[in-house]
Backbone as CSV, one residue per row, in Angstrom:
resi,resn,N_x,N_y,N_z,CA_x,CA_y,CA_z,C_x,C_y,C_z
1,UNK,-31.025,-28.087,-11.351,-30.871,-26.673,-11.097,-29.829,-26.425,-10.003
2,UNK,-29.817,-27.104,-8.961,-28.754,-26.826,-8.059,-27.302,-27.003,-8.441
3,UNK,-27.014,-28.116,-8.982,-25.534,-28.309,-9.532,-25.507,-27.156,-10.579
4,UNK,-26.029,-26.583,-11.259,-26.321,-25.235,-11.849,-25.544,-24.184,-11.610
5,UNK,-26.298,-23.918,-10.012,-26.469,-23.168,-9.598,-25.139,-23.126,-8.772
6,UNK,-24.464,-24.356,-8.247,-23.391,-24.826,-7.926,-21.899,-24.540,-8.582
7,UNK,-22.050,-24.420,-10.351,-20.742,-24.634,-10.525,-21.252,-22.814,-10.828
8,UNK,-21.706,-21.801,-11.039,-22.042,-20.915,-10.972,-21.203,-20.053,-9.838
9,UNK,-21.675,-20.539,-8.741,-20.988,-19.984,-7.720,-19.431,-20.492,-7.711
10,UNK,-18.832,-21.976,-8.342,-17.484,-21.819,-7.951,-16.984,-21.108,-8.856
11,UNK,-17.351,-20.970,-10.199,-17.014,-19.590,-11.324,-17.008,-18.195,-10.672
12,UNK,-17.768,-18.008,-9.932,-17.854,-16.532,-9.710,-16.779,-16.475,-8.195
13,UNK,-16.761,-17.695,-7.341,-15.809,-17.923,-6.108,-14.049,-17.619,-7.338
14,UNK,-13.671,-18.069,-8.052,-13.069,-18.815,-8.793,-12.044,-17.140,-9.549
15,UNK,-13.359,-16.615,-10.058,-13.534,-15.545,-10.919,-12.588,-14.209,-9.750
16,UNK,-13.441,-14.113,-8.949,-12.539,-13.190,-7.577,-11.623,-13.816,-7.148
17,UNK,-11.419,-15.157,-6.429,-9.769,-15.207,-6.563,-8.561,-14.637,-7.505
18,UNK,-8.741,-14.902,-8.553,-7.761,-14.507,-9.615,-7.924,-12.678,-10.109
19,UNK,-8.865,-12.100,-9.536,-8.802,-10.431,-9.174,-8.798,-10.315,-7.812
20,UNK,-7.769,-10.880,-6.817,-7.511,-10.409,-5.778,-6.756,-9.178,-5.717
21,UNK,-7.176,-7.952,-4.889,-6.704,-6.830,-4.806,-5.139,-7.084,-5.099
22,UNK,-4.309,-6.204,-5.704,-2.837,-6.421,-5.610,-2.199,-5.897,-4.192
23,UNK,-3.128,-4.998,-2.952,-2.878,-5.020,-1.849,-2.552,-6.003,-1.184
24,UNK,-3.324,-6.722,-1.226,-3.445,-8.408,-0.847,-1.980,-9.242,-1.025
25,UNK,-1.426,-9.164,-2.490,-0.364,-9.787,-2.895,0.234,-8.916,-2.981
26,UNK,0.765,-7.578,-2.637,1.767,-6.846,-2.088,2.768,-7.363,-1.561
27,UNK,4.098,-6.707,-1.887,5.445,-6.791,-1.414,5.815,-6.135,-0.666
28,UNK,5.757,-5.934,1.150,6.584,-5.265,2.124,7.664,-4.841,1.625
29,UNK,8.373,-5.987,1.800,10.014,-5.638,1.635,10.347,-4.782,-0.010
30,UNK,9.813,-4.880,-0.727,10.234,-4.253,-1.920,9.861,-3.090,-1.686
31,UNK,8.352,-2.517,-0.921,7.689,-1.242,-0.220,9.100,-0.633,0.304
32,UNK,9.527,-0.955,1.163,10.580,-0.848,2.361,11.876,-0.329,1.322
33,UNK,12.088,-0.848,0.287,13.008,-0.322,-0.593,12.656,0.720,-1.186
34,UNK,12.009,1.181,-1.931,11.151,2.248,-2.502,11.028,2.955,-1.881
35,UNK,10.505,2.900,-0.417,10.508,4.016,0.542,11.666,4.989,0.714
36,UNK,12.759,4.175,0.967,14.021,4.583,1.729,14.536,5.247,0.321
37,UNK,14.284,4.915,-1.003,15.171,5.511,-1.817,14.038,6.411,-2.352
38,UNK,12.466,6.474,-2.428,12.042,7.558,-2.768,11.254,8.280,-1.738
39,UNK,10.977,8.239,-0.712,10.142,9.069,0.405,11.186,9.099,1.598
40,UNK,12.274,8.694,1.608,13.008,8.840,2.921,13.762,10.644,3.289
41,UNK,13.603,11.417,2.140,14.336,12.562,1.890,13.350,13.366,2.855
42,UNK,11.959,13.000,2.878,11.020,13.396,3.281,10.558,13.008,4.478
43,UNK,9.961,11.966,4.552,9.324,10.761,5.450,10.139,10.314,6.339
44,UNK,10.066,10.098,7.524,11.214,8.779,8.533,10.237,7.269,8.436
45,UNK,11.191,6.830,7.103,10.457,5.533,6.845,10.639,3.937,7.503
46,UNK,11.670,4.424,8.610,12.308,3.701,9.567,12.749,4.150,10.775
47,UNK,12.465,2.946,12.017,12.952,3.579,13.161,14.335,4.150,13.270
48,UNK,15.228,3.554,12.297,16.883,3.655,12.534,17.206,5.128,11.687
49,UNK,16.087,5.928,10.849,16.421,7.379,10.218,17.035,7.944,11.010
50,UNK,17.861,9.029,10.647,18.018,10.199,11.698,17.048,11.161,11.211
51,UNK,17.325,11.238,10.107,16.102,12.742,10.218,15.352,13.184,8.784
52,UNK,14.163,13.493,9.254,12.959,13.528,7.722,12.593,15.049,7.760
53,UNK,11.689,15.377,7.237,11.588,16.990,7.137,10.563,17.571,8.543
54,UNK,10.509,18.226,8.537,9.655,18.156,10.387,8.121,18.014,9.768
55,UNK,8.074,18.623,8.702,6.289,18.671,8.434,5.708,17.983,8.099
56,UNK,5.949,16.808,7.763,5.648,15.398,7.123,5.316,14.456,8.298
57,UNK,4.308,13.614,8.281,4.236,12.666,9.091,5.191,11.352,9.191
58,UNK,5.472,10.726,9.814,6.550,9.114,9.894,5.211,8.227,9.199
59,UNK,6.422,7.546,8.419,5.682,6.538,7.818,4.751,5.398,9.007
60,UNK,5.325,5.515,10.548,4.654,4.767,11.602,3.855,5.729,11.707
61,UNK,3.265,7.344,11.781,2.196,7.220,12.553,1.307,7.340,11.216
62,UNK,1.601,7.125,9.880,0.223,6.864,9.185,0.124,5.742,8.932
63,UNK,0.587,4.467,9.338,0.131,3.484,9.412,-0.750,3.386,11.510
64,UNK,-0.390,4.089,11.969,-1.207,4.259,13.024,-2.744,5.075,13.137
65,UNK,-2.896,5.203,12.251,-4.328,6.545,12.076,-5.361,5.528,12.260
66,UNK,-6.686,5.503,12.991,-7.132,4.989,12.965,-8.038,4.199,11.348
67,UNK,-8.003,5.079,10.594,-8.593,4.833,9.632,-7.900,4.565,8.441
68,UNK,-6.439,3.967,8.833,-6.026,3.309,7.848,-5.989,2.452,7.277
69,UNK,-5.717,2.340,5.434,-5.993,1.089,4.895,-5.355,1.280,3.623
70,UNK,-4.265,0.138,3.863,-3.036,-0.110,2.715,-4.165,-0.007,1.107
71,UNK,-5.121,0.032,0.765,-5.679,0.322,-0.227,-6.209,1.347,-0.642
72,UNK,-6.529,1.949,0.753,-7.001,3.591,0.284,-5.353,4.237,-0.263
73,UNK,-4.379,3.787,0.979,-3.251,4.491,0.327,-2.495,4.584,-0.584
74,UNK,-2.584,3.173,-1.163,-1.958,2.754,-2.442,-2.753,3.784,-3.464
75,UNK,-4.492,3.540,-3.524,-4.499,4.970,-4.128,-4.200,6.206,-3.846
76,UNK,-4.279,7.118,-2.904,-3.512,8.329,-2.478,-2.243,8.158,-3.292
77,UNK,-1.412,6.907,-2.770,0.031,7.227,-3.464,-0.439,7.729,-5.217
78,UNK,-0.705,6.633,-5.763,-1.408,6.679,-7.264,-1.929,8.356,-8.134
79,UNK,-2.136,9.373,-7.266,-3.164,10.238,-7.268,-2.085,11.482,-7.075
80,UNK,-2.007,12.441,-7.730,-0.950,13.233,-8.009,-1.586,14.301,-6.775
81,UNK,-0.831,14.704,-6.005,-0.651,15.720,-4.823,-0.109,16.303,-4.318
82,UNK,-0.716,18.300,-4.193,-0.213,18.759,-4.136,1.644,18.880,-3.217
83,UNK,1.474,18.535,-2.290,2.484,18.203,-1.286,3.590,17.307,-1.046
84,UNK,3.451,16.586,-2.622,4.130,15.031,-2.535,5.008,15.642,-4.113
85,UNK,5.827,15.050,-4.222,6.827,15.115,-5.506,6.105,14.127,-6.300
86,UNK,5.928,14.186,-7.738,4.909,13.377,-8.462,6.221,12.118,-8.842
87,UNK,6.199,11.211,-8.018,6.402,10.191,-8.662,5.625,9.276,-9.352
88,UNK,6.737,8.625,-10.579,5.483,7.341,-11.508,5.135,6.634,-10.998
89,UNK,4.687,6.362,-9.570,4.392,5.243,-9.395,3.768,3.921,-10.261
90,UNK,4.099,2.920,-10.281,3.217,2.048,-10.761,2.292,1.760,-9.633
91,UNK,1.400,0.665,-10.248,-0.171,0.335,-9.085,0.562,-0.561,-8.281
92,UNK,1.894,-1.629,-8.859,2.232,-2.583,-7.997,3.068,-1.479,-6.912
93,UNK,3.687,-0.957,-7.521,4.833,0.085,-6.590,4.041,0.778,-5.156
94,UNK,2.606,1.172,-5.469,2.138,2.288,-4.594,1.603,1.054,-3.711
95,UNK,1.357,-0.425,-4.317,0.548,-1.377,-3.308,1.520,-2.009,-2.642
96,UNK,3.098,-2.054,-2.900,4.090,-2.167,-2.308,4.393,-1.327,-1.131
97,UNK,4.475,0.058,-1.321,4.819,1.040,-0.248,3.617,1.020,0.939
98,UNK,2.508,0.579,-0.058,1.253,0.570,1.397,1.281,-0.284,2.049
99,UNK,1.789,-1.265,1.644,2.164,-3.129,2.555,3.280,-2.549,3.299
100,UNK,4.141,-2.121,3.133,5.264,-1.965,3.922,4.746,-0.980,5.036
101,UNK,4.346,0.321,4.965,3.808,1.269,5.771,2.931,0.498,7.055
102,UNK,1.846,-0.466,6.353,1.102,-1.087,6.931,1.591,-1.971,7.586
103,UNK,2.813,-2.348,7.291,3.528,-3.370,8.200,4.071,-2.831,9.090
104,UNK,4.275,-1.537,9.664,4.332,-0.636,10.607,3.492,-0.453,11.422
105,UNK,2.436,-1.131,11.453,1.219,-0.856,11.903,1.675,-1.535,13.380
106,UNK,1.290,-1.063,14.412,1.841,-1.493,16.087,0.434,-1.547,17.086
């Protein structure tokens, strides 16, 4: 029963590795591209911007909120809103821009 019970658990250990969040395996730097060519019109998605729209937050202070988390945002991005221009994001695209944001994190 224990060896059972054993290869059980490395199936199910085994099983969640290979559905690791795509947050997890997110691309910063591709985030960081995407940003600048689709939220930069808006957003200051870098320290070196000159200038984003005044009413919008910097991509640094919402990676500063206390209650942030590159997965809640990847969905937000995902999630059509009022205030945001509806881009297609894909799921890898929005878990890209949240790795990068999050890599702002100070």
């Amino acid at each position: 029963m224990r060896a059972a019970a054993r290869r059980i658990w490395l199936l199910l250990a085994t099983a969640a590795s290979l559905a690791i969040s795509p947050v997890l395996a997110a691309d910063a730097n591709h985030g960081a591209d995407l940003a600048q060519r689709w939220c930069a019109s808006c957003h200051l998605v870098t320290n070196s911007q000159a200038q984003a729209s005044v009413d919008v937050p910097s991509f640094a202070s919402v990676a500063r909120k206390p209650d942030f988390s590159p997965e809640r945002l990847a969905f937000f991005l995902l999630d059509p809103h009022p205030k945001m221009p509806n881009f297609p994001l894909s799921r890898t695209e929005a878990a890209d821009i949240a790795a990068y944001i999050g890599s702002l994190r100070q």
